[in-house]
C-alpha positions, 0 to 999 in steps of 0.5 A: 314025325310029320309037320302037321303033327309037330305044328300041333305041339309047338305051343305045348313044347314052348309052353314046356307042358310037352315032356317024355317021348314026344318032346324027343321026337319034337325035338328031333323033328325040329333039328330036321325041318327048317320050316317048323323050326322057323315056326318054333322060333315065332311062337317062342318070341310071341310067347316071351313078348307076351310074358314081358308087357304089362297087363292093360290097365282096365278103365273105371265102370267098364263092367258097367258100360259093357252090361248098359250096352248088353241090356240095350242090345237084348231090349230090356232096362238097367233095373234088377232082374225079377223072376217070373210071376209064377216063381214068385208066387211059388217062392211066396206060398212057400214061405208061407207053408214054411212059417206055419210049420214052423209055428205049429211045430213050435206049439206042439213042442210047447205043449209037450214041454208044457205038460212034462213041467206040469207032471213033474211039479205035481209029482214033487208038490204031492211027494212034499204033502208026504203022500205016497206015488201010489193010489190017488197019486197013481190015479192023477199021473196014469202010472 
């Protein structure tokens, strides 16, 4: 293997994601080359240092500071953002044909349930007058 292609998987094989054939050739290569073997040594010290610090203690309303200081930069104030006129507008009437829809699904239904109601209590109202379903009764209810 040369080098350039060894150097670009030193962080791989530090890491210990590189396996199989080309850790071998890695390897190989770094019992070779004293200048990618030195460079190995670096990276596994910086990586071993980095497992080793803490994690920095983040200061109160840092989030805060960073996002006054975006809005500064991109001119617009700390308020909420709104959208656009026209999608409210959009947003709106949409809501409004929602809630008519919804209001005259509910009153069909409610007819329909309604007038079920209706039939059936006259049904049994006429059955209880010992008439028979048929006749007048059949007349009234279509049957």
């Amino acid at each position: 293997m040369k080098c350039n292609e060894v150097r670009r998987q030193l962080v791989a094989l530090a890491d210990g994601r590189l396996g199989g054939s080309q850790r071998d050739s890695v390897l190989a290569h770094l019992r070779e080359c004293a200048g990618c073997r030195e460079l190995m040594r670096s990276l596994e010290a910086d990586a071993t240092g980095l497992r080793q610090d803490e994690p920095p203690e983040v200061p109160p309303f840092l989030t805060t500071r960073i996002m006054a200081r975006v809005r500064e930069a991109a001119g617009t104030s700390a308020g909420p953002v709104r959208a656009p006129v026209p999608a409210r507008r959009l947003i709106a009437t949409a809501a409004v044909i929602l809630a008519a829809t919804g209001i005259w699904l509910g009153a069909s239904l409610g007819r329909v349930i309604f007038r079920q109601e209706f039939e059936y209590h006259d049904r049994v109202a006429v059955m209880e007058c010992g008439l028979p379903l048929d006749g007048l009764a059949n007349q009234l209810f279509g049957e």
